[in-house]
N, C-alpha and C positions, 0 to 999 in steps of 0.2 A: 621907711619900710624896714622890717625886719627880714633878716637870714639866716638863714644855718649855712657857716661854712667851716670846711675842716673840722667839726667837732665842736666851733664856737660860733655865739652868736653876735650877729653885728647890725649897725643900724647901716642901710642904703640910703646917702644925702645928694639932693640934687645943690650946687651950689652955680651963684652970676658973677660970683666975684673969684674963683678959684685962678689960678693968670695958670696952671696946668691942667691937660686933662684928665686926672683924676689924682687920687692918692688914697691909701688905707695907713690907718694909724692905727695898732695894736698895741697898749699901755701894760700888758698884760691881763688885764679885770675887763671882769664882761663889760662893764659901766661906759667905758673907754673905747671899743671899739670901732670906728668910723670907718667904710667908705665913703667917699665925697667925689663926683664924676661932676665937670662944667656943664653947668645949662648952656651956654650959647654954643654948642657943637651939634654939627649938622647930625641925622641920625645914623646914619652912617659911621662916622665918627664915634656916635656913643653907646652904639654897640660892640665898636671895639674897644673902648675905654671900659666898657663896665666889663667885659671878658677880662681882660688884662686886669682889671682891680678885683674880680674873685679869682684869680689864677693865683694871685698872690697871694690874698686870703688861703687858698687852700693847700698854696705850696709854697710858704717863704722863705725858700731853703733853696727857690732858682733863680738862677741869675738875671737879671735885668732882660737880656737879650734873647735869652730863651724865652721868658716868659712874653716879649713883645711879639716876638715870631711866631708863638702858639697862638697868640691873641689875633693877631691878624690875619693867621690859614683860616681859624675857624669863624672869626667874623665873616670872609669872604663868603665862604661856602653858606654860612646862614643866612645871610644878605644874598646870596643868586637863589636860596630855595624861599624869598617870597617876605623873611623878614622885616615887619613895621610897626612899631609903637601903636599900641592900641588906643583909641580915644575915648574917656581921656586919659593923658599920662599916669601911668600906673604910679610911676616916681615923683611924688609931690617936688613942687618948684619947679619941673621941666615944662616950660611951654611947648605947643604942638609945635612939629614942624611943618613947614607950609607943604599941602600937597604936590608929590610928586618930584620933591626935591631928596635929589640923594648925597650929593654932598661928596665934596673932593676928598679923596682919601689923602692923609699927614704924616709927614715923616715922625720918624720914632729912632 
């Protein structure tokens, strides 16, 4: 999936083998630019992995822990107002999650 963040475009990857939950890689050249969030994260989880990977995108200039901390106030609030993956996964690669499961929230 494509995005517009910050000004530039990037491709959105779901990846099974990533051993983090997420990362962006910006080479400078549109060509190059990746996020990549793990498929086996509950949705929960990958809500707030993909917050936290366009915070960065749009602000790479904050520091780790602010951006985890922003990542995670506003996942919450999304996730209590009703947020779930719609079927089928919009993000090629991400298998559905099984209904009704929301998944432990992870240190950071």
């Amino acid at each position: 999936m494509r995005v517009k963040l910050g000004g530039k475009w990037w491709v959105l990857r779901a990846s099974g083998n990533l051993k983090d939950y997420g990362r962006m890689d910006d080479p400078g050249r549109a060509e190059g630019r990746v996020i990549r969030v793990a498929s086996w994260q509950s949705e929960e989880e990958l809500l707030d992995t993909v917050l936290h990977e366009l915070i960065h995108c749009c602000r790479p200039e904050l520091e780790e822990t602010t951006v985890t901390e922003m990542a995670r106030e506003m996942s919450r609030v999304v996730w209590r107002l009703g947020y779930r993956r719609a079927e089928p996964p919009p993000l090629a690669g991400l298998p559905a999650a099984p209904p009704g499961r929301s998944g432990a929230r992870r240190p950071r």
